[in-house]
ZADO-1210 file (C-alpha; in nm, 4 decimals, padded with zeros to 6 digits):
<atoms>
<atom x="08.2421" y="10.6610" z="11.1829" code="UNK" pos="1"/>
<atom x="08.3068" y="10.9492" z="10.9231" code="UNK" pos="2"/>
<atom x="08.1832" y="10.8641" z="10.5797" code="UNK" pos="3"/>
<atom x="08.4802" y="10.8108" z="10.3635" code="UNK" pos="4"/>
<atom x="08.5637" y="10.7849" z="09.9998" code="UNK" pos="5"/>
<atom x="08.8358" y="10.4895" z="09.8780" code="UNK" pos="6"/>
<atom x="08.9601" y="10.4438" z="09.5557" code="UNK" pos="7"/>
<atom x="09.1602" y="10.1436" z="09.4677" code="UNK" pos="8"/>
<atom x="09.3409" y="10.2228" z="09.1654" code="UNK" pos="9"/>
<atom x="09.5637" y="09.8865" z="08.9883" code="UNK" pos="10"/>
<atom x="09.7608" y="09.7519" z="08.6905" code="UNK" pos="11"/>
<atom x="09.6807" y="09.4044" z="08.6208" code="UNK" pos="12"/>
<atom x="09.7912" y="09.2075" z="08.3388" code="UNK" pos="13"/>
<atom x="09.6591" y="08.8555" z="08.3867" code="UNK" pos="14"/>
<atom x="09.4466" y="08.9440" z="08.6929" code="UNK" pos="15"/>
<atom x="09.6660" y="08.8319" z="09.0200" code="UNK" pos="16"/>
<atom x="09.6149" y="09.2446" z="09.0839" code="UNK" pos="17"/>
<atom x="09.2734" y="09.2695" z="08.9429" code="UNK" pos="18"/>
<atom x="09.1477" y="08.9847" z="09.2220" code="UNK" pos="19"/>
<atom x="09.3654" y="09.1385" z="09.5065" code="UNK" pos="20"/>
<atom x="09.1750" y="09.4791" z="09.4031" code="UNK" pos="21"/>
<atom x="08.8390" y="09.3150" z="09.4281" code="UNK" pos="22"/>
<atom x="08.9780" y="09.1917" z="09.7561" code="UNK" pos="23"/>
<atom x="09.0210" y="09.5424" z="09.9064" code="UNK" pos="24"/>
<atom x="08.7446" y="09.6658" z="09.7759" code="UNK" pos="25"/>
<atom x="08.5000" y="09.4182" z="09.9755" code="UNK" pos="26"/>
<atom x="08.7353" y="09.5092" z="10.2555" code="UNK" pos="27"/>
<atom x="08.7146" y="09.8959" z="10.2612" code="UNK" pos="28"/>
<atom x="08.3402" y="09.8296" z="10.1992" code="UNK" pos="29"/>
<atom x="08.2681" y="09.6172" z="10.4744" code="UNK" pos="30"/>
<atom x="08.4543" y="09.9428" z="10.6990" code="UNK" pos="31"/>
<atom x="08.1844" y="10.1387" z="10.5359" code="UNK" pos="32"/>
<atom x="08.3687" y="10.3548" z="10.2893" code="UNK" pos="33"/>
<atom x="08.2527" y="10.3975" z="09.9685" code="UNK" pos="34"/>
<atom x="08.4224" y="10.2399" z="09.7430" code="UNK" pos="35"/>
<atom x="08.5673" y="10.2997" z="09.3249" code="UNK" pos="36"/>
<atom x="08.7322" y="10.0043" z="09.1959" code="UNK" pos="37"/>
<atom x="08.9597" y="10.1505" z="08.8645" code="UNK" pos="38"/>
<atom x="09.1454" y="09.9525" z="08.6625" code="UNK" pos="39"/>
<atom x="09.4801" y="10.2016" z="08.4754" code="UNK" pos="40"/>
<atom x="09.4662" y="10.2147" z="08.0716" code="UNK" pos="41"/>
<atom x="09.6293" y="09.9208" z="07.9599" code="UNK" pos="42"/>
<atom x="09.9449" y="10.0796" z="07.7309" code="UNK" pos="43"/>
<atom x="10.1520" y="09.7441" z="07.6044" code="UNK" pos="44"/>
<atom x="10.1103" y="09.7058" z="07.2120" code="UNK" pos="45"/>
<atom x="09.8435" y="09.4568" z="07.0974" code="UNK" pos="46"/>
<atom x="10.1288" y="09.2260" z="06.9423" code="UNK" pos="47"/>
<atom x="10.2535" y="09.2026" z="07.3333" code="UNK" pos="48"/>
<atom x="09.9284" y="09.1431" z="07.4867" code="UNK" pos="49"/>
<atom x="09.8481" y="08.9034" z="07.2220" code="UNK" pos="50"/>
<atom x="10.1566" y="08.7287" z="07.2748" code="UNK" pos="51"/>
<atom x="10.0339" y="08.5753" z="07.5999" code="UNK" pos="52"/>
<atom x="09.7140" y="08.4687" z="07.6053" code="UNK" pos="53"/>
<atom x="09.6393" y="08.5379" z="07.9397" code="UNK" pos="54"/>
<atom x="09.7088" y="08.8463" z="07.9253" code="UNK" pos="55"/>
<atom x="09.5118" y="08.8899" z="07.6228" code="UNK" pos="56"/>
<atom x="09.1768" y="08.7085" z="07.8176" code="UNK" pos="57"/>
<atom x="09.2528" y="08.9346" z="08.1547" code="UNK" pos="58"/>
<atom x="09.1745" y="09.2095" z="07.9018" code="UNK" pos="59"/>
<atom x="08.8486" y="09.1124" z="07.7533" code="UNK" pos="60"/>
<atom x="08.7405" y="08.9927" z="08.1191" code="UNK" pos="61"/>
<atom x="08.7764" y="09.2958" z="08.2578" code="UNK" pos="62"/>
<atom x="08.6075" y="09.5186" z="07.9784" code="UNK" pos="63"/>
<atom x="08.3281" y="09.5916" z="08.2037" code="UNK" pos="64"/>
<atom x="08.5468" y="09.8002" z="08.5047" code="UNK" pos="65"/>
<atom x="08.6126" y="10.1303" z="08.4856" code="UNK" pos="66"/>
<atom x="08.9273" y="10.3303" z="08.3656" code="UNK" pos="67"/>
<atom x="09.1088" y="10.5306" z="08.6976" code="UNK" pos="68"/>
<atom x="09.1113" y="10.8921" z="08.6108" code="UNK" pos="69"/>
<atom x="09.2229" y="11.1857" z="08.8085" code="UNK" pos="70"/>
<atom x="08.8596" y="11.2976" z="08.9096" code="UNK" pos="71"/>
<atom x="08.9386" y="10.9219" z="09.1403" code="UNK" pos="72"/>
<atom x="09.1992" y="11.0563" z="09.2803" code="UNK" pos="73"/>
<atom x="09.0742" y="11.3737" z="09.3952" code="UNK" pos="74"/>
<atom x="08.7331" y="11.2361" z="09.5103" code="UNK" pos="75"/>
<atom x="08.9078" y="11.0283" z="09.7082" code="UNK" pos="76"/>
<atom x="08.9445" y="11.0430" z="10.1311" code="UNK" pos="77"/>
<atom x="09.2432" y="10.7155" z="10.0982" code="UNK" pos="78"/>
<atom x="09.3904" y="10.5663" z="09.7654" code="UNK" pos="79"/>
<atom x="09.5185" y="10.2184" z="09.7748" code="UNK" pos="80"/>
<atom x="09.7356" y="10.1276" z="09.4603" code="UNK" pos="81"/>
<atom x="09.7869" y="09.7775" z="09.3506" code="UNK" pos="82"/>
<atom x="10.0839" y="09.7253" z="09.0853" code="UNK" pos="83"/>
<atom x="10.3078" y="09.4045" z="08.9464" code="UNK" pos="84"/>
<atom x="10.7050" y="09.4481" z="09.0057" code="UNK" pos="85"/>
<atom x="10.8500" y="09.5620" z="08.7090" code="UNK" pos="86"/>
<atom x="11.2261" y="09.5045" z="08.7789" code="UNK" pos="87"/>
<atom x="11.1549" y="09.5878" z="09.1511" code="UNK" pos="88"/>
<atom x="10.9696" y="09.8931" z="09.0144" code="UNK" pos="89"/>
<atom x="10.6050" y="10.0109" z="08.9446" code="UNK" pos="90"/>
<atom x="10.4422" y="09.9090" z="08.5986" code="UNK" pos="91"/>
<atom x="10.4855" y="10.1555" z="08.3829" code="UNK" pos="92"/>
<atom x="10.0850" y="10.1706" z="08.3080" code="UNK" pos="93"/>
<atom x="10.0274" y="10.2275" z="08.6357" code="UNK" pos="94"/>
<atom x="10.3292" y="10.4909" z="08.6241" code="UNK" pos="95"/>
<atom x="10.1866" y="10.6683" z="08.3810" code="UNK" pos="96"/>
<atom x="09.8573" y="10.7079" z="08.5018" code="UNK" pos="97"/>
<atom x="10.0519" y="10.8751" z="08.8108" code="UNK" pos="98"/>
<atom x="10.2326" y="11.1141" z="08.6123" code="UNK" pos="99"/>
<atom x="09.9287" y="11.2778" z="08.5048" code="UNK" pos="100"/>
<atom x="09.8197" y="11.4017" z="08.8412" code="UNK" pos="101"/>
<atom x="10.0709" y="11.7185" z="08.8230" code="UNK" pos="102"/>
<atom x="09.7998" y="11.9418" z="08.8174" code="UNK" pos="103"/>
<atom x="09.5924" y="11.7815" z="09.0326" code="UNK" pos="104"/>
<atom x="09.9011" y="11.7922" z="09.2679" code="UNK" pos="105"/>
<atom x="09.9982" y="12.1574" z="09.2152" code="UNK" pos="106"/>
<atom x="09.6403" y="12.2765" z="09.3438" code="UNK" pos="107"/>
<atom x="09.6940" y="12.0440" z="09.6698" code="UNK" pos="108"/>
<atom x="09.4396" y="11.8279" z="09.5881" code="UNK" pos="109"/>
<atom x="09.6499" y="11.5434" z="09.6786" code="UNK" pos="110"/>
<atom x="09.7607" y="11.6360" z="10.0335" code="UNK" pos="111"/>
<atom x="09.6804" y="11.4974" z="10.3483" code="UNK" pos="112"/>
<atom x="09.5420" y="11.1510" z="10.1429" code="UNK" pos="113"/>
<atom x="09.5670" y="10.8045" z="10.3144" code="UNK" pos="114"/>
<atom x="09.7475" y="10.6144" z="10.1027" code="UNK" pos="115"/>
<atom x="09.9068" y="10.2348" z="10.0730" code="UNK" pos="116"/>
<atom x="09.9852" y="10.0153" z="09.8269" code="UNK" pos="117"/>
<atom x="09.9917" y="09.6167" z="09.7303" code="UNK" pos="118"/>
<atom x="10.1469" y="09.4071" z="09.4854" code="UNK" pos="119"/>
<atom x="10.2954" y="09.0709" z="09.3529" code="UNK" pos="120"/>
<atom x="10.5662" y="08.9376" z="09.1793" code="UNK" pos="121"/>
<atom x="10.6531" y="08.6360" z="09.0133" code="UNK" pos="122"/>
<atom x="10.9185" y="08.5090" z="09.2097" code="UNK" pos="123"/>
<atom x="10.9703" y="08.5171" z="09.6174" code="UNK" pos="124"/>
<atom x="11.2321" y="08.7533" z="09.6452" code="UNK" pos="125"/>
<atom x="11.1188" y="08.9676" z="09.2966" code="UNK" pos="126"/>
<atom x="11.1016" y="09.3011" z="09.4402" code="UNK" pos="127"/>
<atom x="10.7968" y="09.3446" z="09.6112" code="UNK" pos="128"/>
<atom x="10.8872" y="09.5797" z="09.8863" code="UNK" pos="129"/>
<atom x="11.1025" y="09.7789" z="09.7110" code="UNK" pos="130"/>
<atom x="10.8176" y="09.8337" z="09.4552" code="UNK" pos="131"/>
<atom x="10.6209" y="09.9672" z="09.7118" code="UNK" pos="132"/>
<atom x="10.9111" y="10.1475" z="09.8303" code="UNK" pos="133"/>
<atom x="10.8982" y="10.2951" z="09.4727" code="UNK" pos="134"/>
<atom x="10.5515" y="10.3718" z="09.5151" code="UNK" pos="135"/>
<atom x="10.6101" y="10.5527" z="09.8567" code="UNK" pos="136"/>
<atom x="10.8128" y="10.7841" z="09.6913" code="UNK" pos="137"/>
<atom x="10.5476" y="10.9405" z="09.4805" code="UNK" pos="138"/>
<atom x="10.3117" y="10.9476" z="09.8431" code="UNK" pos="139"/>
<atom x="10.6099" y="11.1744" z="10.0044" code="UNK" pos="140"/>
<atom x="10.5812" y="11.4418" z="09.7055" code="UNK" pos="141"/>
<atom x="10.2279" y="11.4764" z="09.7298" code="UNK" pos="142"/>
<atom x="10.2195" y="11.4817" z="10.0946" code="UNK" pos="143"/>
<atom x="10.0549" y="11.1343" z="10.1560" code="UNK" pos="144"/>
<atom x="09.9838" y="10.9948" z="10.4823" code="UNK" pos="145"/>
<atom x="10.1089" y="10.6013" z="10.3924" code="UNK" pos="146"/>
<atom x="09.9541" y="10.3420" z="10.5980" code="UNK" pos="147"/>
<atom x="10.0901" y="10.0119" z="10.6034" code="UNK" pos="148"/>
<atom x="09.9558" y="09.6845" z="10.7084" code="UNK" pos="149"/>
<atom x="10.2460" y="09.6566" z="10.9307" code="UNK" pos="150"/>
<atom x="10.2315" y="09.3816" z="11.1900" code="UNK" pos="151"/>
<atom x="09.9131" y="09.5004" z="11.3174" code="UNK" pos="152"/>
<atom x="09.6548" y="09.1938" z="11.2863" code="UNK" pos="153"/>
<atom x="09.6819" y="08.7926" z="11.2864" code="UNK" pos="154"/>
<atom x="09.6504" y="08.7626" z="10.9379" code="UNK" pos="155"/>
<atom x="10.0064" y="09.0096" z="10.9379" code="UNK" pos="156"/>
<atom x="10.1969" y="08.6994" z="11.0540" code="UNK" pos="157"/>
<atom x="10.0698" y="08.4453" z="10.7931" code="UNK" pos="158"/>
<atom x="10.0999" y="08.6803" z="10.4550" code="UNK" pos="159"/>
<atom x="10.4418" y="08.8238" z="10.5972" code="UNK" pos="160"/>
<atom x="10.4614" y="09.1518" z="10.4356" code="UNK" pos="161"/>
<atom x="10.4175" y="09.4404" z="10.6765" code="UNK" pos="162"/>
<atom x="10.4981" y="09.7084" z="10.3817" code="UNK" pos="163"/>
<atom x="10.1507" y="09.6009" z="10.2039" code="UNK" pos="164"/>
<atom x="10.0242" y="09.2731" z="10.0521" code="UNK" pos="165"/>
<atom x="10.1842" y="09.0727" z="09.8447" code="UNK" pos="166"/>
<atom x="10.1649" y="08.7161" z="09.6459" code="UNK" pos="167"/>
<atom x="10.3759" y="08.5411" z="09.4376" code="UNK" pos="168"/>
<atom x="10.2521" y="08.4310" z="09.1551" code="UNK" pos="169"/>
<atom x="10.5660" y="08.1987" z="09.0297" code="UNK" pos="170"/>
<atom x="10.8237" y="07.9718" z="09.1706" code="UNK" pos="171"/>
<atom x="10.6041" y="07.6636" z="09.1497" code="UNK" pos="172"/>
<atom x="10.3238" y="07.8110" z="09.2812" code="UNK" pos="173"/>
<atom x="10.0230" y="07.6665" z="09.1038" code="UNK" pos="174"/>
<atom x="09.7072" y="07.7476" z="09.2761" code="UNK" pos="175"/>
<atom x="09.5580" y="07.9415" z="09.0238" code="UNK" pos="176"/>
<atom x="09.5941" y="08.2889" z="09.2046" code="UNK" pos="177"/>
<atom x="09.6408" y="08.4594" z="09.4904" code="UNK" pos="178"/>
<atom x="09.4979" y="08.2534" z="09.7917" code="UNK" pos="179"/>
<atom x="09.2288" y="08.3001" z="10.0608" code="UNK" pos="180"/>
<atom x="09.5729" y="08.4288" z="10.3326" code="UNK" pos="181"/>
<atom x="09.6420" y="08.6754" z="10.0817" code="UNK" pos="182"/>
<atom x="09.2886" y="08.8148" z="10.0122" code="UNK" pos="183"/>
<atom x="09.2249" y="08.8263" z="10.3207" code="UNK" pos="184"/>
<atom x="09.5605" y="09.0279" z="10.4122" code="UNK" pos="185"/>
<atom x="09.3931" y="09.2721" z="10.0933" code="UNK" pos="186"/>
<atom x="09.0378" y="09.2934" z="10.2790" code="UNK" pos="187"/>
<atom x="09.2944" y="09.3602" z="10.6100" code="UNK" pos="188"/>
<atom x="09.4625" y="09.6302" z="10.4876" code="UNK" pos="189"/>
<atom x="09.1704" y="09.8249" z="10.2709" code="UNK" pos="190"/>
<atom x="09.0226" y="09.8086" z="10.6244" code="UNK" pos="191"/>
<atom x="09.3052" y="09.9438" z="10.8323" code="UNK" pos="192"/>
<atom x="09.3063" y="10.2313" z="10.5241" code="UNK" pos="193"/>
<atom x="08.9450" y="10.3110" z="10.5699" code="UNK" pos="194"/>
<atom x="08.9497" y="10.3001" z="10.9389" code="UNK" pos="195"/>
<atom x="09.2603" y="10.5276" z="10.9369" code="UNK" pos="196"/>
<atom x="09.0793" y="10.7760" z="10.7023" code="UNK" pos="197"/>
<atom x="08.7598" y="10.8000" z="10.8963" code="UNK" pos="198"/>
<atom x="08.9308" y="10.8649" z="11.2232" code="UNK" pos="199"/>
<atom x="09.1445" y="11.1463" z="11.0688" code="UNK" pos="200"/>
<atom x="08.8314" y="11.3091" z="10.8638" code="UNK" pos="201"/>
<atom x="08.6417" y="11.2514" z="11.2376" code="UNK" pos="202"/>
<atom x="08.9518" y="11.4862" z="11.3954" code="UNK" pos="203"/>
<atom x="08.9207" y="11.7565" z="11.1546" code="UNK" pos="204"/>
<atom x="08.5967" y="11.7961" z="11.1215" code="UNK" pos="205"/>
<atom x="08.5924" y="11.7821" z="11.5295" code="UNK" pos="206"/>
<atom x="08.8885" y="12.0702" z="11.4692" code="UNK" pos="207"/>
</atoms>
């Protein structure tokens, strides 16, 4: 299999995201990619993060991983984004963090990129597919090759999402994060996105 470069790129505010990221990384590593786990620059004021204290101990947890920047994106064979509904939209840290890669975008140093996207929400029905709808749209512009899960594996018919993984982290649920079905949907689809990108980086270098 062609060597192949992932990034996983997330918002997280009181780590659902951060531990589905960790999740797709061991996945697209186990496919043999490379991997870059990057975390976007947190943007809410202090007086918001310190107004829930998980959010507040997510931050200090997580000192240690790296900030995404654009040199991520463009090292990158596949991207796989992981953001919290906001609204039925993407966060607007991760947003933002987006809207810096004009550049990066005008030179074409974004085409052709496998790309997919998870996420979770705090209710069942809170807008996860249409945030990953949102983030599809961005993947059109730059000319993104967007790989779903889909229903392509067992583990596809227990998480339930075919548009990318999801959890929800309210509505009674009280397991204390996302559980083993839905890392292992994560690993599932960082794998699918690796496998994907080494097949088409096999075709053009056989080109």
């Amino acid at each position: 299999m062609a060597a192949v470069n992932v990034s996983i790129i997330y918002y997280s505010a009181t780590g659902n995201l951060h531990t589905m990221a960790q999740a797709a990384a061991e996945g697209a590593e186990k496919a043999g990619a490379t991997v870059r786990l990057r975390k976007v620059r947190e943007l809410a004021p202090p007086e918001a993060v310190n107004s829930n204290p998980a959010w507040a101990q997510h931050i200090e947890d997580t000192a240690d991983v790296e900030v995404a920047t654009l040199d991520d994106l463009e090292w990158a064979d596949a991207v796989l984004f992981g953001t919290p509904t906001r609204f039925g939209n993407v966060s607007s840290q991760l947003k933002a963090f987006i809207d810096t890669a004009g550049p990066l975008w005008q030179r074409g140093g974004l085409a052709d990129k496998v790309v997919s996207a998870f996420t979770a929400t705090g209710t069942a029905h809170g807008g996860q597919e249409s945030t990953i709808l949102a983030l599809s749209n961005t993947f059109y512009h730059w000319g993104g090759i967007i790989v779903p899960p889909g229903y392509t594996d067992p583990i596809q018919f227990k998480t339930g999402n075919p548009y990318g993984t999801s959890y929800v982290s309210g509505a009674g649920n009280s397991n204390g994060g996302p559980s083993e079905v839905v890392l292992e949907g994560a690993r599932y689809q960082a794998r699918r996105v690796t496998e994907t990108a080494a097949a088409l980086k096999a075709g053009r270098a056989a080109a």
